[in-house]
C-alpha positions as CSV (number, residue, x, y, z in Angstrom):
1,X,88.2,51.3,40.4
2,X,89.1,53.3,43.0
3,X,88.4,57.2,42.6
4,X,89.8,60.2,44.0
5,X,87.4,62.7,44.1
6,X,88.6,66.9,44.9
7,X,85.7,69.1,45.6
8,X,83.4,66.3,46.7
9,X,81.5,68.9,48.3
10,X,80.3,71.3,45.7
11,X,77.5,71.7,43.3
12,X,79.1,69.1,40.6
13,X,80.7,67.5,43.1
14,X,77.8,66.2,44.8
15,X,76.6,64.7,41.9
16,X,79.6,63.6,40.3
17,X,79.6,61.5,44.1
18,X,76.0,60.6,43.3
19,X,76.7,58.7,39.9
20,X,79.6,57.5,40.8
21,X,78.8,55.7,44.1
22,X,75.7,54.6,42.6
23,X,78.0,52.9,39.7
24,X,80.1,50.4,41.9
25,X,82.8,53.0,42.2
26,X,84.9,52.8,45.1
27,X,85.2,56.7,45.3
28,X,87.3,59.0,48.1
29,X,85.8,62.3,48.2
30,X,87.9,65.4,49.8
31,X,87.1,69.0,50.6
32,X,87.7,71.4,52.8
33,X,84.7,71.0,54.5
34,X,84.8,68.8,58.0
35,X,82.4,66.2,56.9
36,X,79.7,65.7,54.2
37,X,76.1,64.1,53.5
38,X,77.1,63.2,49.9
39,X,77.6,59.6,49.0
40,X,81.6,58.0,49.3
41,X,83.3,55.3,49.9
42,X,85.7,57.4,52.2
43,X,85.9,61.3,53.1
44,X,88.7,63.2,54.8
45,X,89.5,66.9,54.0
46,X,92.3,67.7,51.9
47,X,93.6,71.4,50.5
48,X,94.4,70.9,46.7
49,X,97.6,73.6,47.4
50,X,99.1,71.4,50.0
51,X,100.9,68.9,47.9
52,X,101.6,66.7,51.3
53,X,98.0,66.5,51.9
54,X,97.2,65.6,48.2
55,X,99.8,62.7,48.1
56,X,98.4,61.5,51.2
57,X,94.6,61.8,50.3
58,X,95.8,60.3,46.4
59,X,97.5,57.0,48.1
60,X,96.0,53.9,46.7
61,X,93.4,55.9,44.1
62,X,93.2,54.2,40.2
63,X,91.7,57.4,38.7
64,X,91.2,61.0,39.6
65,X,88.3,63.7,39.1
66,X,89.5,67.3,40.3
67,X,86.9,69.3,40.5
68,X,88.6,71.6,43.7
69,X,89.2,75.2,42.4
70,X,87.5,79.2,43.6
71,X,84.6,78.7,40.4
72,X,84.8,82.7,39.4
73,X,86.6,85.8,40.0
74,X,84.3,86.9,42.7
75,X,85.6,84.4,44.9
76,X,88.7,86.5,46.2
77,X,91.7,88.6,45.0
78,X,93.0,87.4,41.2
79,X,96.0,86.3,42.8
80,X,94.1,84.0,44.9
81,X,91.6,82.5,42.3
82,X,94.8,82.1,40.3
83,X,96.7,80.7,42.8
84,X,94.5,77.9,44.3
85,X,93.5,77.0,40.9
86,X,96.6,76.6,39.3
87,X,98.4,75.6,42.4
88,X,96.1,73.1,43.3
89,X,95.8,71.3,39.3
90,X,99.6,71.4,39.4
91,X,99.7,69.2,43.0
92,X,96.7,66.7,41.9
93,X,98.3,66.2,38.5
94,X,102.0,65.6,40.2
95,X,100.7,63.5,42.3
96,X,99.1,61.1,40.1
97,X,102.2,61.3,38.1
98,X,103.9,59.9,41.6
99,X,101.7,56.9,41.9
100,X,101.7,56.1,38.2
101,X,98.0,57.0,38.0
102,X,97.5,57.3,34.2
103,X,93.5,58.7,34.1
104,X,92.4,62.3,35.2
105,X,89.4,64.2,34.8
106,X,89.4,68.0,35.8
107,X,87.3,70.8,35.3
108,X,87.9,73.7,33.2
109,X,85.4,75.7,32.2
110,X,83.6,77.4,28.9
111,X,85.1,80.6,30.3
112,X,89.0,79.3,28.9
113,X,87.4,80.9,26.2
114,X,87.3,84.0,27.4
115,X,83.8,84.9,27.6
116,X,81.5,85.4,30.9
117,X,83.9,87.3,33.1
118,X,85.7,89.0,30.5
119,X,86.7,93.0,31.1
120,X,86.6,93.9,27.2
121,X,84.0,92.8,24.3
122,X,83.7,89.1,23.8
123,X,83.4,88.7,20.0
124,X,83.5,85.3,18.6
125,X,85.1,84.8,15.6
126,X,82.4,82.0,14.1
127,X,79.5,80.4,15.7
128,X,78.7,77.9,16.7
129,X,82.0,78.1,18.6
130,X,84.2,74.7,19.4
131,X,87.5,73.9,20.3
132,X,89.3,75.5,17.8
133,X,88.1,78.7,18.8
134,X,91.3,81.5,20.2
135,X,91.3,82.3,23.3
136,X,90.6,85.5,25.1
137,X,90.9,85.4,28.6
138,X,91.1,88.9,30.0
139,X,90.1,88.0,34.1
140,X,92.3,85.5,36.5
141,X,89.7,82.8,36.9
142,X,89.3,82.3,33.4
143,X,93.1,82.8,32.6
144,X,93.7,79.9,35.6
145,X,91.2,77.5,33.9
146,X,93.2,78.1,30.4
147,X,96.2,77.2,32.5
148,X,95.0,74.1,34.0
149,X,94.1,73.1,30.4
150,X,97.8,73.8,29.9
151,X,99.0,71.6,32.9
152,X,96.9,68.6,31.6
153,X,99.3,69.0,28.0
154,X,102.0,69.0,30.1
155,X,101.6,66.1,32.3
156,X,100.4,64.0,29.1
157,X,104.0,64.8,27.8
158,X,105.8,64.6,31.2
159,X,104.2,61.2,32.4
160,X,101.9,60.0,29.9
161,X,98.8,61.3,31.8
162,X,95.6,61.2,29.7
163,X,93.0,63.8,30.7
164,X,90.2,65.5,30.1
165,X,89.3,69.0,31.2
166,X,85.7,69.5,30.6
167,X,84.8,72.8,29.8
168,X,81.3,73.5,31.9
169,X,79.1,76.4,31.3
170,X,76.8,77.6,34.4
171,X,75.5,74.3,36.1
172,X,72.4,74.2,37.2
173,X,70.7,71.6,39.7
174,X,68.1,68.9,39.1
175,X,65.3,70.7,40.9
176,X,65.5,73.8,38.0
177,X,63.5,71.9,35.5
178,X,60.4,71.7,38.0
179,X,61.0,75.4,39.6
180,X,58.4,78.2,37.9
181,X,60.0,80.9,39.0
182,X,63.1,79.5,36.5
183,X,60.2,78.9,34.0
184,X,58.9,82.2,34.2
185,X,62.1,84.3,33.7
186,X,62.7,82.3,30.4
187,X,59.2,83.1,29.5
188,X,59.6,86.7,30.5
189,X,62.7,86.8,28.8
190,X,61.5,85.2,25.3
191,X,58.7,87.9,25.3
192,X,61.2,90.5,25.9
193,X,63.2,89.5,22.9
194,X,60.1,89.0,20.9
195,X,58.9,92.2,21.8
196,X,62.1,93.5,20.9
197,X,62.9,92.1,17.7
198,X,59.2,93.9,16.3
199,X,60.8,97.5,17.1
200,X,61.9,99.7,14.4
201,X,65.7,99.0,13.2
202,X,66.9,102.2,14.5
203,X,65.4,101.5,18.4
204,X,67.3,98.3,18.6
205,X,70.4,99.6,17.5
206,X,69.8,102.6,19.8
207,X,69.4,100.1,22.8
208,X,71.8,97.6,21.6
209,X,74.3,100.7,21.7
210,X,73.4,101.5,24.8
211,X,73.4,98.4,26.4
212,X,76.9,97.7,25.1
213,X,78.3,101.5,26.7
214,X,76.8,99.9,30.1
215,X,78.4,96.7,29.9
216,X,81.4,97.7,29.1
217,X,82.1,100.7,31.5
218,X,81.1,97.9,34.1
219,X,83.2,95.0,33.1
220,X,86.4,97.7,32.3
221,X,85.7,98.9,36.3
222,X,86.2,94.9,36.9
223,X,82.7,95.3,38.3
224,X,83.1,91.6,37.9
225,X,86.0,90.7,39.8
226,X,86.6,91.1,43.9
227,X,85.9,93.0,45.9
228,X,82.4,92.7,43.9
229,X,81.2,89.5,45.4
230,X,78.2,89.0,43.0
231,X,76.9,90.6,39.4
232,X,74.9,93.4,39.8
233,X,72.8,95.1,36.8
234,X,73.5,99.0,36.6
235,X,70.6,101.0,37.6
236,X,68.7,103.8,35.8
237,X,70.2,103.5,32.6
238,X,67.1,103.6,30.2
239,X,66.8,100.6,29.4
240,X,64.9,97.7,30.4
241,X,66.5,95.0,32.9
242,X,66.0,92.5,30.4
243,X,67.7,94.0,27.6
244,X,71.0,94.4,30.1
245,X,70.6,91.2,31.5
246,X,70.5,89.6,28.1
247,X,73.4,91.8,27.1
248,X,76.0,91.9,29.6
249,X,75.1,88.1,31.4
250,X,73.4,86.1,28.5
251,X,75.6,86.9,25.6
252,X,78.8,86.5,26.8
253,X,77.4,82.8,28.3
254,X,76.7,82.1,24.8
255,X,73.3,81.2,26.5
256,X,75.0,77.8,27.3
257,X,74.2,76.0,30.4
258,X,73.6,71.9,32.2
259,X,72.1,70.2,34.2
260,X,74.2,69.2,37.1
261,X,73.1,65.3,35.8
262,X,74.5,65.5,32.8
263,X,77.9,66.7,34.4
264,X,78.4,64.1,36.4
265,X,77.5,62.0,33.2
266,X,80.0,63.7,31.3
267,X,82.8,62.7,34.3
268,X,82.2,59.2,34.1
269,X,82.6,58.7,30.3
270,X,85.7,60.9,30.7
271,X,86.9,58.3,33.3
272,X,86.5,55.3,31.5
273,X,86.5,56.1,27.6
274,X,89.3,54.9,25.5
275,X,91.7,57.5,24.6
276,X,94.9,59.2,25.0
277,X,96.2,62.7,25.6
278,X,94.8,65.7,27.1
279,X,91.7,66.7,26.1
280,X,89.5,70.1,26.0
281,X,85.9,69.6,25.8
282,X,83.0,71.6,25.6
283,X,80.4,69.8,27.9
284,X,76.8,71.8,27.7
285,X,73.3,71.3,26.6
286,X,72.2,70.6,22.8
287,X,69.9,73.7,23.1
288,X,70.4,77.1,24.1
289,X,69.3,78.2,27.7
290,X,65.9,79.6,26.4
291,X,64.9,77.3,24.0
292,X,64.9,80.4,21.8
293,X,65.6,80.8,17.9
294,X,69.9,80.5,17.8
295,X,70.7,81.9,14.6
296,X,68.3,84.8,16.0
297,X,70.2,85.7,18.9
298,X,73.1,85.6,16.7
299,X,71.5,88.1,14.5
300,X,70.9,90.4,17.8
301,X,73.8,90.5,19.7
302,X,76.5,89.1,17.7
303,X,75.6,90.9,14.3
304,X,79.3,91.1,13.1
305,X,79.7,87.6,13.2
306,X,78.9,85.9,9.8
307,X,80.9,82.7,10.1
308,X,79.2,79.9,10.4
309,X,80.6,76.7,11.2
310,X,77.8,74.8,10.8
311,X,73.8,76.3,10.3
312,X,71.9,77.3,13.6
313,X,69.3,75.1,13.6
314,X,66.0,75.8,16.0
315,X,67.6,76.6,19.0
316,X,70.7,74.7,18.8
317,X,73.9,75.5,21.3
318,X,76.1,78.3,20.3
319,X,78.6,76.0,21.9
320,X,79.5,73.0,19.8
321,X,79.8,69.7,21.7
322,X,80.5,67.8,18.6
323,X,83.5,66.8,19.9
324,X,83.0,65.9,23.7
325,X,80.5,63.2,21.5
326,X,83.3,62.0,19.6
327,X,85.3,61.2,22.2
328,X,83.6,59.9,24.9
329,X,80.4,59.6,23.9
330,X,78.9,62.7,25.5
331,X,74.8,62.8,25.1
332,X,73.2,65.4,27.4
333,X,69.9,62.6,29.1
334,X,68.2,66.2,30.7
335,X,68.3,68.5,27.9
336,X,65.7,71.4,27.3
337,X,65.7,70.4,24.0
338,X,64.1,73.5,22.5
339,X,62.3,74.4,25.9
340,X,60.9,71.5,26.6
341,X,62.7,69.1,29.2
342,X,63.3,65.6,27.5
343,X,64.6,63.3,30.1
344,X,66.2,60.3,28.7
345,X,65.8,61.1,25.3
């Protein structure tokens, strides 16, 4: 099978290239960059919003992964993040429509969901969230990945494309699970919310208060968006950083994250699993980001949320991938599985 490949380059990219290669693939990576190191078949750089160049690059492919796209709203003006992202989707999809090409794969992300660079509260309705959930999108990037979600629908009616966007939380590389500093901010982190959850009622709902005043002036002065260019915690509020890191970053990840392994896993089982439409999946870990208690950081920061659509167990994703396993067989191999990496599991 011959693969085309958009954003060869990147963090997921690279090791979507890496699995794929190593499979047998015959796989043509593109990017904007003038060359690369990782693994192909062929390279040549293509811009996603020039359809001439993406008919050109697409010319003889069997499948396509698009994984091209500005990855948050830091990345430039709205218009911008929503125009090469939407843009782009529509040329890779109308070209494989062209050619008759009948399999993509594209990234979306968790954030179609409206969550991590939202400018209002983010408030699921039940937990652990899945599919079903509304969205919310309230910032470009995140309404352009809910709108490449929308393109694959289309193109599934148009030309009988089927497709799955994979909806990725933050991906994090290999090399994490062996880094202490990564170990120790989790650590510091869990004794900050241990530490927290034996203060009097009234002192956490005074911080909790607090914490949610800060990160809502910042997110409604799109202290999220450009011309910010990367998050920043406010300064002298009262509280401790890891209280307003936990509320304004963690929570509204849903503490969901994955290992860049496991993404590239989850591309190839999208590529060759037997189904048809288009497809939204939530692709993240089994377990929460800190191998802490779920249903107690439910309790903490989402304490009007009662709905449960199955229990919390341990420290179970917030983020349901029941049905990214139902589909295509989606098993995170490098999960932290309650804190503790299990490879291969």
């Amino acid at each position: 099978m011959r693969v085309f490949l958009t954003g060869g380059a990147g963090l997921i990219g690279a090791a979507i290239a890496e699995r794929l290669v190593a499979g047998g693939y015959d796989l043509h990576v593109t990017d904007l960059m003038p060359q690369t190191d990782v693994p192909h078949s062929s390279y040549a750089v293509c811009d996603i919003t020039d359809m001439a160049s993406v008919r050109e690059q697409m010319r003889g492919c069997d499948a396509v992964v698009h994984m091209a796209a500005l990855r948050n709203p830091l990345y430039g003006p709205g218009e911008e993040v929503y125009r090469v992202n939407t843009i782009g989707t529509f040329n890779v999809f109308e070209a494989a429509a062209q050619y008759g090409i009948k399999r993509v794969v594209q990234a979306s992300s968790i954030n179609a969901l409206g969550c991590a660079w939202n400018i209002i509260d983010f408030q699921p309705q039940y937990l652990p969230v899945d599919e079903d959930h509304p969205l919310y999108t309230t910032d470009p990037y995140s309404f352009s990945k809910e709108q490449v979600e929308q393109i694959g629908a289309y193109y599934w009616r148009r030309a009988g494309i089927s497709s799955v966007a994979l909806r990725f939380p933050g991906i994090y590389r290999a090399a994490v699970h062996s880094n202490p500093e990564w170990h120790e901010r989790r650590a510091n982190m869990i004794d900050f919310l241990n530490r927290f959850s034996a203060l009097p009622q009234e002192e956490q709902q005074r911080q909790l208060t607090l914490a949610r005043h800060h990160c809502l002036t910042m997110r409604a002065a799109r202290g999220l968006e450009w011309p910010e260019t990367k998050w920043k915690i406010p300064e002298n509020t009262g509280l401790e950083d890891w209280m307003l890191f936990a509320y304004i970053f963690d929570r509204y990840n849903l503490w969901a994250s994955l290992d860049e392994r496991d993404a590239a896993l989850a591309v190839e089982l999208a590529l060759t699993a037997d189904y048809q439409g288009a497809h939204n999946l939530f692709i993240n870990d089994t377990h929460n980001s800190l191998g802490y208690a779920s249903e107690r950081l439910a309790q903490i920061f989402f304490p009007e949320v009662s709905a449960r659509k199955q229990a919390l167990n341990g420290s179970e994703t917030l983020v349901s991938i029941a049905r990214a396993r139902e589909l295509i067989g989606f098993e995170p191999q490098y999960s932290w599985s309650g804190g503790k990496h299990a490879e291969n599991r």
